[in-house]
C-alpha positions in Angstrom: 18.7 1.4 7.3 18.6 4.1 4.4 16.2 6.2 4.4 13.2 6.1 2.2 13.7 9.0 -0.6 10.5 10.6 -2.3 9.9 13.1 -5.3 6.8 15.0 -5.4 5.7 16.3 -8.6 2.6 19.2 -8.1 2.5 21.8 -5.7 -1.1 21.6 -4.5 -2.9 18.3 -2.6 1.2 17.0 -3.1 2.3 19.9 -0.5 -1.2 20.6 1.6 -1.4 16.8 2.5 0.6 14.3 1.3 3.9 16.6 1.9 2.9 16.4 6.0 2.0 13.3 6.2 5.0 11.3 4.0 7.4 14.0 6.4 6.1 12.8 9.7 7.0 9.1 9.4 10.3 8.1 10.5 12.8 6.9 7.8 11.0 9.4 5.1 12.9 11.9 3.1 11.0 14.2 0.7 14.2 14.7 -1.7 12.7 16.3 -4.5 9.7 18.9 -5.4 8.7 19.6 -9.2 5.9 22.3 -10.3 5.4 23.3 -14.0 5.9 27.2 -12.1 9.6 26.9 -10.6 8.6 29.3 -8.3 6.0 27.2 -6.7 8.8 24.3 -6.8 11.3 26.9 -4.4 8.6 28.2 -2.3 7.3 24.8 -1.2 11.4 23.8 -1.2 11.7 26.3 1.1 8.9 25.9 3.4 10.0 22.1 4.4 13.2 21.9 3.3 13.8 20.2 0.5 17.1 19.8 -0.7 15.8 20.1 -4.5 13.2 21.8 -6.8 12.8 21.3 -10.1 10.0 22.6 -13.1 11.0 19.9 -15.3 10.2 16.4 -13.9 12.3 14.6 -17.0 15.3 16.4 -14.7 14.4 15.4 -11.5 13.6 11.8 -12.1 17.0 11.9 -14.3 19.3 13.6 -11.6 17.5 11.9 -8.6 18.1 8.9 -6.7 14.5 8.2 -6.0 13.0 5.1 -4.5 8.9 6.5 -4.9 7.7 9.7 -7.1 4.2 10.7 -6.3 2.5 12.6 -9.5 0.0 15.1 -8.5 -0.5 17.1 -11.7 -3.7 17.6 -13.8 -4.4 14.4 -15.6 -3.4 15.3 -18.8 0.3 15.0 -17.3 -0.5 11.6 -15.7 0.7 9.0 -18.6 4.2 11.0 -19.8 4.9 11.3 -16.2 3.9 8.0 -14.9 5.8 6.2 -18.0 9.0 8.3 -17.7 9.4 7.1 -13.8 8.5 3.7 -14.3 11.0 3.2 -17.0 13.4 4.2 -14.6 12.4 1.2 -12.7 10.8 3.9 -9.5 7.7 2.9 -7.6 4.8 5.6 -8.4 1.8 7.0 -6.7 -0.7 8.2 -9.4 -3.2 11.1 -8.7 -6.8 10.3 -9.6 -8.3 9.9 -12.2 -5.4 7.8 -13.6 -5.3 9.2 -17.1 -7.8 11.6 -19.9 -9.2 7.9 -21.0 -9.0 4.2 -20.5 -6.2 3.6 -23.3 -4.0 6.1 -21.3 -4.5 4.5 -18.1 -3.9 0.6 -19.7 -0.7 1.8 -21.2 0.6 3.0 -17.7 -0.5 -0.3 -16.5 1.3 -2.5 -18.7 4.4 -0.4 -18.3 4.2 -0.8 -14.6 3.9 -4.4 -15.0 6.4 -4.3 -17.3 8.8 -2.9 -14.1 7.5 -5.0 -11.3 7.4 -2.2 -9.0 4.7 -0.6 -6.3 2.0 0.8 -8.7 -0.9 2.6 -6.5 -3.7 5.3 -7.3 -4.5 7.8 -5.0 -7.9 6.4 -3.4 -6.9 7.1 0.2 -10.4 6.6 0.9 -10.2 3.1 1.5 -8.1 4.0 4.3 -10.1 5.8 6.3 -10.8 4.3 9.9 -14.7 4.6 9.3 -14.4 3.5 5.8 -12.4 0.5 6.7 -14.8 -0.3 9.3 -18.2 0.0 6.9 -15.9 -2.7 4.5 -15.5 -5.0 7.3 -19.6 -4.7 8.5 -20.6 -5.8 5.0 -18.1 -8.7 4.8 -19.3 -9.8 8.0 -23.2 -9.7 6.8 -24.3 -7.2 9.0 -26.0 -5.2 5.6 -27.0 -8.7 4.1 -27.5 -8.9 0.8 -26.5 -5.1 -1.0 -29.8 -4.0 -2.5 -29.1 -0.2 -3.1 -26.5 2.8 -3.1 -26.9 6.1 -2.4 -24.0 8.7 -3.0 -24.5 12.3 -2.7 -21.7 14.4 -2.0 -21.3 18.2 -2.3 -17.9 19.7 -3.1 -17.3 23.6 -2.3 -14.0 24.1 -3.7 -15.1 25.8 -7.5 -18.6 26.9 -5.8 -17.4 30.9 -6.3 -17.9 32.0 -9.8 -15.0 34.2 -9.2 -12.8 31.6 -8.9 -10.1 32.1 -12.2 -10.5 29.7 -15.2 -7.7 26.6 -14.7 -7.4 23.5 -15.4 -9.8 22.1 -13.6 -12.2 24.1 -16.0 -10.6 22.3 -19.1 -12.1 18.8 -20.0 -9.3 18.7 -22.3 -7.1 17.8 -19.8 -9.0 15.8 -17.1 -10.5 18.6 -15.6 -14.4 18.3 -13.7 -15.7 17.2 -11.1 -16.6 13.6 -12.8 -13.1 12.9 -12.6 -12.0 14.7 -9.5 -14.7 13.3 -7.2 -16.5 10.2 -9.4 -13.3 9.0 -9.9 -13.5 7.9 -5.7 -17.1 7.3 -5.8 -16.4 4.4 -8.5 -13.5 3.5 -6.7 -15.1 3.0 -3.5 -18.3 1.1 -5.5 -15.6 -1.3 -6.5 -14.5 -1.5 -3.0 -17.0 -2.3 -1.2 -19.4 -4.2 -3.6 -17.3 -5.1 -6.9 -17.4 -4.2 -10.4 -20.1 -2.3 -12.2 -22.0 -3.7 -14.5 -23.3 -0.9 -16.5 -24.1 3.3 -16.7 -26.3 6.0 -17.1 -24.9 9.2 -16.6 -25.7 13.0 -16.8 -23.0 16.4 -17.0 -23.7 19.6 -16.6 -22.0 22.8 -16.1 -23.8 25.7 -14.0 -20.9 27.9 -14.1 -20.2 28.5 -17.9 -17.7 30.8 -17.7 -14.5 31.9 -15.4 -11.8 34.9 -15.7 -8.6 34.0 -17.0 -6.5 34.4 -14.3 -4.2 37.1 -15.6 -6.5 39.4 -18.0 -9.4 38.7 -16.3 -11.4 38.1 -19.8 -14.2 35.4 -19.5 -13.4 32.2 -20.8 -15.8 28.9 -21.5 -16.0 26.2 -19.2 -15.8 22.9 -21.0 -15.8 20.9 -17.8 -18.4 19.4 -15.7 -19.5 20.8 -12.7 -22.4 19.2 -11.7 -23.2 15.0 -12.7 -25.2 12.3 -12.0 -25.2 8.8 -12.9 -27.0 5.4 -12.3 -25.6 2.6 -12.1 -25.7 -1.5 -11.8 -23.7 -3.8 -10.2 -22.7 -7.3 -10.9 -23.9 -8.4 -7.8 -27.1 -7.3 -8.5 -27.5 -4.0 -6.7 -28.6 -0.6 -8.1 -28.1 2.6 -7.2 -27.1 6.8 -7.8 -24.3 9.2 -7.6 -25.2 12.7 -7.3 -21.9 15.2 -7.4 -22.3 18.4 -7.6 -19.6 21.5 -6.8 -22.0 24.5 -6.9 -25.0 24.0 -4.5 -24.5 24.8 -0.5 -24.8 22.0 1.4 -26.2 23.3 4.7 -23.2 22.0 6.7 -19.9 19.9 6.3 -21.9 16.9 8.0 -24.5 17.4 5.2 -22.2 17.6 2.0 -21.4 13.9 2.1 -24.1 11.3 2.0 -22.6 8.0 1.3 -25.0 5.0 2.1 -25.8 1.6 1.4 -29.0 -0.6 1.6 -29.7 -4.0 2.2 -31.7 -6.4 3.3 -30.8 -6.1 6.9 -29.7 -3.0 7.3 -28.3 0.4 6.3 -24.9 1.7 6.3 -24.2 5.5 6.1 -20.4 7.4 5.8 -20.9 11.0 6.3 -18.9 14.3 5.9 -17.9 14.6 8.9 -16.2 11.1 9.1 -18.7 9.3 10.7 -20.1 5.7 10.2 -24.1 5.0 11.4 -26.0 1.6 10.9 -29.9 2.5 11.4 -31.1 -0.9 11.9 -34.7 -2.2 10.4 -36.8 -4.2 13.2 -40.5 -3.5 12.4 -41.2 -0.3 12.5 -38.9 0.6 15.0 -35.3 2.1 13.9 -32.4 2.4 15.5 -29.9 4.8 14.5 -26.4 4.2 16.3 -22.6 4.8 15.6 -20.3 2.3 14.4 -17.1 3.9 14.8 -15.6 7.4 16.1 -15.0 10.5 14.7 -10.8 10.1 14.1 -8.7 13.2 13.8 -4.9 12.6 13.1 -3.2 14.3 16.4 -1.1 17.3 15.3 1.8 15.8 17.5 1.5 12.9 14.4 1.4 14.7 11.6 2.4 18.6 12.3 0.6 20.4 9.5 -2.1 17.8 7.9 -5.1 19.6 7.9 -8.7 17.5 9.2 -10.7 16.3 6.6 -11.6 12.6 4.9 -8.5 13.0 2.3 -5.9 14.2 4.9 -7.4 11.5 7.5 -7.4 8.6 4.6 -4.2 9.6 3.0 -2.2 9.4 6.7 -3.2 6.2 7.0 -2.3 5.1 3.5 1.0 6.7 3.4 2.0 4.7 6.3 1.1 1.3 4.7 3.1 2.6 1.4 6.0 3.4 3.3 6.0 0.0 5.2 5.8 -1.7 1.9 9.0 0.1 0.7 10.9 -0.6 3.6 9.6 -4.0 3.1 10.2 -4.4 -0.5 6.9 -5.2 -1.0 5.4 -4.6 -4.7 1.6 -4.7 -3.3 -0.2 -2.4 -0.3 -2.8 -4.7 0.7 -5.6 -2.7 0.5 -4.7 0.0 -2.1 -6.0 0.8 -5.9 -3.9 -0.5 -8.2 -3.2 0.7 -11.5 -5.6 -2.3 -12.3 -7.7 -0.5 -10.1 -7.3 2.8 -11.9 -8.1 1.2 -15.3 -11.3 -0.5 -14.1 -12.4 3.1 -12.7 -11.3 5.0 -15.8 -13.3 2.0 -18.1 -16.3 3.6 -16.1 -15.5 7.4 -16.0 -15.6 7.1 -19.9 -18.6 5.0 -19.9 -20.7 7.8 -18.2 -19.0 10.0 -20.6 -20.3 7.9 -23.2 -23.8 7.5 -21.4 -24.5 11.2 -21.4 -23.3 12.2 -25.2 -25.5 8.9 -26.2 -28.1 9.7 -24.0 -28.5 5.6 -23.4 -27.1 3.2 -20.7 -23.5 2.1 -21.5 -21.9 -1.5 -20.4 -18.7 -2.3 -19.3 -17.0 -5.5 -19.8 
């Protein structure tokens, strides 16, 4: 059987974790590597041994004989990217957020539609063992009716004002922590308890200003670093999502707070993996584990680091990969481009919210 051929466009989350983890499963070839710096493109070529690097991704999908291309570039890049493979009739894995805006992200829709090929966002989250397990304890009525939603998650990465003005400091193109980490939130809303109904969202930046990374001048931060939003569900149930990339969370088991209320009992995801039910029986409560702690073994996945991403993402790049050797157009399971649309429809709707100042609906 031939092996299974992937091209990797981006250098960062595409080499730290999905590079490892597509590498350690048997019939996998990582063919290809692109980076908008060719030097990135060699070094990580280098590293792991791909045959191929490239700085133009027109080339490489062009010269290639690719069966998958995972894009994971600012999203800016997303749509040109996404279109140019899929018209080349190649399965794609899309970064999130899919696109800068909703239009964006139906175009690349239709066009995968248009191909009949494997279409899937990056929301490995829904692959996580504990994750998958808190899905299966709410279809199986152990929280009863959903009632209330909770998400608070902390995010160190652009904590240090230090840190060099990039990308990710330029709304322009995608950049903030609304789309980098609300982007999942909504995803995972979706996921467990359907669509949204409507928004009310807040953005904020703390840090105002960063050093461009070569002459070190200050430059404006036009990105979010801090949001909030409210929002309601079809189903009925309310809640809040609280992100915010420059407070210290007092540990890593602290920085995510992911729970869910109902009318029998609570559900809580935290950061370091974990899945608790604290059970309601008078005044009594009962706080108890529902699943373990998992850590991919090294002898897996040599090189994926711990984490809820690398953890999810293992998991999810197995089920891609069987789909392929299947020829399967669908990972049961996985966010769709559908999936990205839907989440995009609300990512501009709290963008909408907070420059209205009111609550915004979505169809």
């Amino acid at each position: 059987m031939s092996a299974i051929k992937i091209g990797l466009i981006g250098t960062g989350f595409a080499r730290r974790v999905m590079l490892p983890a597509f590498r350690a499963l048997e019939g996998v070839e990582i063919t290809a590597v692109c980076s908008g710096r060719r030097e990135n493109a060699e070094r990580t070529a280098q590293e792991y041994g791909i045959p191929a690097a490239y700085d133009d991704y027109r080339e490489m999908l062009e010269r290639e004989p690719l069966d998958l291309v995972a894009i994971v570039t600012p999203p800016h890049l997303h749509r040109p990217m996404a279109l140019a493979a899929l018209e080349r009739g190649l399965h794609v894995l899309c970064e999130k957020p899919t696109a800068l805006n909703a239009q964006e992200a139906r175009e690349m829709l239709q066009a995968a539609e248009r191909a009949g090929v494997l279409h899937l966002i990056d929301h490995e989250l829904r692959f996580h063992p504990s994750l998958q397990k808190l899905k299966a304890l709410i279809e199986e009525g152990e929280l009863g009716a959903p009632e209330r939603v909770t998400f608070s998650i902390h995010w160190r990465y652009p904590m240090d004002p230090k840190r060099p003005w990039g990308w990710w400091f330029d709304a322009s193109k995608g950049g903030g922590l609304l789309g980098a980490l609300g982007s999942h939130q909504i995803d995972l809303l979706r996921w467990l308890l359907g669509d949204l109904k409507r928004v009310c969202g807040h953005l904020h930046t703390v840090i105002k200003e960063r050093p461009h990374p070569e002459t070190r001048e200050l430059v404006p931060v036009t990105s979010d670093d801090y949001c909030a939003f409210f929002v309601e569900l079809q189903n009925g149930a309310v809640g809040t999502v609280v992100l915010d990339a420059t407070a210290r969370a007092p540990s890593v088991e602290e920085s995510w707070r992911v729970v869910l209320h109902g009318e029998r009992s609570s559900l809580l995801f935290d950061g370091l993996g974990r899945l608790w039910c604290i059970v309601k029986d008078g005044e009594a409560q009962e706080i108890t584990p529902q699943a373990p702690v998992y850590r991919v073994p090294e002898s897996e996945a040599p090189g994926l680091p711990e984490g809820v991403f690398p953890t999810g993402f293992w998991f999810f790049a197995r089920e891609i990969v069987a789909a392929l050797r299947e020829g399967r157009t669908r990972v049961e399971g996985a966010a769709t481009f559908h999936d990205g649309l839907k989440v995009q429809e609300a990512l501009d709707a709290v963008r909408a919210s907070h420059a209205q100042r009111r609550w915004v609906e979505l169809t």
